[in-house]
Structure formats: C-alpha cells, structure tokens
C-alpha positions as CSV (number, residue, x, y, z in Angstrom):
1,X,-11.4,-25.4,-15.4
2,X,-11.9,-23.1,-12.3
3,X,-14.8,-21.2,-12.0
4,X,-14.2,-17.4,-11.0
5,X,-14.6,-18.0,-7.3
6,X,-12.9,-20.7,-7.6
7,X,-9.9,-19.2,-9.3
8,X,-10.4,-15.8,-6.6
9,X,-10.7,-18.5,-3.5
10,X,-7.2,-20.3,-4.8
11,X,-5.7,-16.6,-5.8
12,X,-6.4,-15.9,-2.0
13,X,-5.0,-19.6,-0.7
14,X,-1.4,-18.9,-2.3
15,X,-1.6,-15.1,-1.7
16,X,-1.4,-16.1,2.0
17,X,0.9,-18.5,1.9
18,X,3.5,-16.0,0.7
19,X,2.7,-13.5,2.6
20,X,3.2,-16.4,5.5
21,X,6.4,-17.7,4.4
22,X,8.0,-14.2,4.2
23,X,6.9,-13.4,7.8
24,X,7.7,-16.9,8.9
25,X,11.1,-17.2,7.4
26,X,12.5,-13.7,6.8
27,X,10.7,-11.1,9.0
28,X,10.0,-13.4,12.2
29,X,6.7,-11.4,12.8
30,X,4.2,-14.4,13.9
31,X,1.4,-12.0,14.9
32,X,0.9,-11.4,11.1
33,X,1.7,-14.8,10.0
34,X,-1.2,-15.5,12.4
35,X,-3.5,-12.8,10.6
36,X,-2.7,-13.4,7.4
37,X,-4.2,-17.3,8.1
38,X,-7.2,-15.9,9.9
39,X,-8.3,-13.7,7.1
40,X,-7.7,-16.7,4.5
41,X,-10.0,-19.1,7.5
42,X,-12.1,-16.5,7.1
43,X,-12.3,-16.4,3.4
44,X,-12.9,-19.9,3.6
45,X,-15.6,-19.6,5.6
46,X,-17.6,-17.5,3.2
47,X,-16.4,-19.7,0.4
48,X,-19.6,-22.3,-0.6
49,X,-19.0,-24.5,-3.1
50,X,-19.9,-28.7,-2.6
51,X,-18.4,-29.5,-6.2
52,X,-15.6,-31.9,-6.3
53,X,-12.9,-28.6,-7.0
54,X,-14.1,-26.5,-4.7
55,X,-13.6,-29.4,-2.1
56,X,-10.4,-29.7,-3.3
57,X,-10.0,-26.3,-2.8
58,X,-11.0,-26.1,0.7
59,X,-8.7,-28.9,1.5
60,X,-5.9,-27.3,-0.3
61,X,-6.8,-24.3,2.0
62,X,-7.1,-26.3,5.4
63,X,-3.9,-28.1,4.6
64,X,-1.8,-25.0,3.8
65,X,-3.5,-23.0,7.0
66,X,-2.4,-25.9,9.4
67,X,0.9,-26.3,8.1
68,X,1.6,-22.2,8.2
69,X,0.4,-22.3,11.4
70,X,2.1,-25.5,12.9
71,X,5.6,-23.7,13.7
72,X,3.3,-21.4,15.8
73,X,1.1,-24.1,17.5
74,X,3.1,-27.0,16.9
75,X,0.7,-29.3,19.1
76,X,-2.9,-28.6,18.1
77,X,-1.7,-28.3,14.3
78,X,-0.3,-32.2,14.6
79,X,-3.8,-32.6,16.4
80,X,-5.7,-30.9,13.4
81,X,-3.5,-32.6,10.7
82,X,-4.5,-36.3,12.4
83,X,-8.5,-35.2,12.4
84,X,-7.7,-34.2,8.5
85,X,-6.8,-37.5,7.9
86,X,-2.9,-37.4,7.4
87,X,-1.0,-39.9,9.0
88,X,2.7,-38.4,9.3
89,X,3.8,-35.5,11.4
90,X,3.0,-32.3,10.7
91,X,6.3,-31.6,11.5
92,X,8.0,-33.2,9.1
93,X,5.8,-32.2,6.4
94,X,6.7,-29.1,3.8
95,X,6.1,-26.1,3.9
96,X,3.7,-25.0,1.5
97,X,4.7,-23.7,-2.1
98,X,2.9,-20.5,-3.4
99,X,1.7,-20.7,-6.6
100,X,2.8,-18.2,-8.8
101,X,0.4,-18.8,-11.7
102,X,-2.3,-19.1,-9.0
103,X,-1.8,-15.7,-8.2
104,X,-2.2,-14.3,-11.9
105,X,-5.3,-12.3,-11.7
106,X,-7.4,-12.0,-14.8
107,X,-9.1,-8.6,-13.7
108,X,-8.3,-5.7,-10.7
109,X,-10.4,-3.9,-9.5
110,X,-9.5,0.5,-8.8
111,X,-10.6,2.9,-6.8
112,X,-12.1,5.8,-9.1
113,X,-11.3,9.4,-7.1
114,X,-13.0,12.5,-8.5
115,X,-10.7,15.7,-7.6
116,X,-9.3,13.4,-5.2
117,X,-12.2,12.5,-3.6
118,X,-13.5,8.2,-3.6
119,X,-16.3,8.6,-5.7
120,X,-16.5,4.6,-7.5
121,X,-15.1,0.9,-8.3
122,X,-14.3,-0.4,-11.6
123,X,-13.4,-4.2,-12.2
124,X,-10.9,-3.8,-15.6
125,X,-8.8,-6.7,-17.3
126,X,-5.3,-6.4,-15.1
127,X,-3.6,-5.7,-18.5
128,X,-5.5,-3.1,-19.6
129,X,-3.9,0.1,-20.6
130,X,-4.1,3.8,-19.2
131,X,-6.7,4.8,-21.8
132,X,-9.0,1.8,-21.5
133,X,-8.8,2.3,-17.6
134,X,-9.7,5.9,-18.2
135,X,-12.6,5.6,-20.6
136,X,-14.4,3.0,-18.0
137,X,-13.9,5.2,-14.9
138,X,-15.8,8.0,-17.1
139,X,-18.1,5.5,-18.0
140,X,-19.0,4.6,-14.4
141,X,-22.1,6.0,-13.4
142,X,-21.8,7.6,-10.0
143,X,-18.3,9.4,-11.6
144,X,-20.6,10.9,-14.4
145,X,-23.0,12.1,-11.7
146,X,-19.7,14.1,-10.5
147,X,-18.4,15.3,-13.3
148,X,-21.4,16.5,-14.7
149,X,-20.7,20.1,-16.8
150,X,-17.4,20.2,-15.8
151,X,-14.4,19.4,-17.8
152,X,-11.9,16.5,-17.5
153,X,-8.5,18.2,-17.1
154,X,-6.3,15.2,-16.2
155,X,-6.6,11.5,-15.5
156,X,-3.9,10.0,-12.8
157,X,-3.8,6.0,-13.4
158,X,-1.9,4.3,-10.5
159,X,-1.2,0.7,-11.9
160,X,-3.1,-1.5,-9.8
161,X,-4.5,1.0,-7.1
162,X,-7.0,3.8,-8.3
163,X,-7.3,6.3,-11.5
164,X,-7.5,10.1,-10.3
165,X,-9.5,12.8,-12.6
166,X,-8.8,16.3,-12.2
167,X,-12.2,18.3,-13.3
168,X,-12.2,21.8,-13.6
C-alpha cells in the first residue's frame, strides 16, 4: 500500500507521461515534452523516501523520464539507460504506459475566491458534492475572516478548480 506521497509522487510520474505522449506523438511540440519531464525531474528531486516503494518509485520515474526523453536526445538517453543498468537499446524499448488508475486522485484541492478575490485552499475528497465543498470553504478560517457580518448570497463551485462566494 502507497503511502500519500507515494501515491501523489506516482499520480505525478503517469500524469507526465501523458501529457508527454500527446505532445510527442500528436502535437509534435518537444519544448513541452521537454518541460513537462523537467518538472516531474524536479518533483523527483524533492521526493525523499529510502523505503523499498519509494525506490521503486524513483526508478519507475527515472525510467519513464529517459525513455520520454530518448526521441529528443537519442544519444545521452542510450548513455543514461546503460548507467541505469539496462542492457538493450533505449531505442527499442516502449514507450511508457500511463496509468490510468495511477492518476485517480483521492482528494483536490480548490481555490476559495471571496467576491472574486483568492482569499484560501481547501483539500476536499475529489467526489465530494457542491454542498460539502461549500460548507468547508465557509469553514476555512481566513474566508470567515472575510465574510465576517456579511451575508452569503451565492456559492459558484467549479468542479475541480475553485468555489466562488458572492457576499453582500
């Protein structure tokens, strides 16, 4: 069982490698093929865990990254596929498979706007429904600090972006 950085770290590993094989194969747009892997090398880098999954995990990671990238920088990829201890071409290796279930998140987190204006986070369960998302955004405390004696007139939930309230 993944822990919740675990499961977040291999959420972001798959993420990527869709967003990789769309640019790759469909748009032809390399420069963010090429971002998309340095913000996962960079989520690996702040990712610490020395338990057997989470090395796994970076592996999984390293192994995707130099595979995405090896149609880009064919010869330093075969170079960084050797060092990592694989023994055929990184050329004729396969592309990498995103994970759909990988990608199931368990929570979101929303942007909480005030009259339109960023005032918050909330983390809520990603199936939670308009009201729940509502009563948590009230609940959160520098919202309460602006809404203070005035009266909620309407709550805006965007699914999976941010929750507006309109105070009066």
């Amino acid at each position: 069982m993944l822990s919740d950085a675990q499961k977040a770290f291999r959420c972001k590993v798959h993420e990527t490698i869709s967003k990789v094989s769309d640019d790759v194969g469909r748009r032809y747009t390399f420069n963010t093929a090429i971002a998309a892997n340095m913000e996962l090398l960079n989520e690996l880098g702040r990712f610490k865990d020395d338990s057997e999954q989470g090395r796994a995990l970076v592996q999984e990671a390293l192994d995707a990254a130099v595979l995405m990238l090896s149609p880009i920088v064919p010869h330093i990829c075969q170079e960084l596929w050797q060092a990592m201890g694989h023994s055929d071409a990184v050329v004729d290796c396969r592309w990498p498979v995103a994970d759909e279930s990988a990608m199931q998140k368990d929570s979101i987190e929303l942007v909480v706007q005030v009259n339109g204006k960023m005032r918050g986070r909330i983390s809520v369960a990603a199936d939670a429904s308009n009201e729940v998302i509502t009563d948590v955004a009230l609940a959160e405390p520098n919202v309460k600090r602006f809404m203070e004696g005035k009266a909620l007139r309407k709550a805006i939930v965007v699914p999976g972006r941010l929750v507006n309230l309109v105070v009066a």
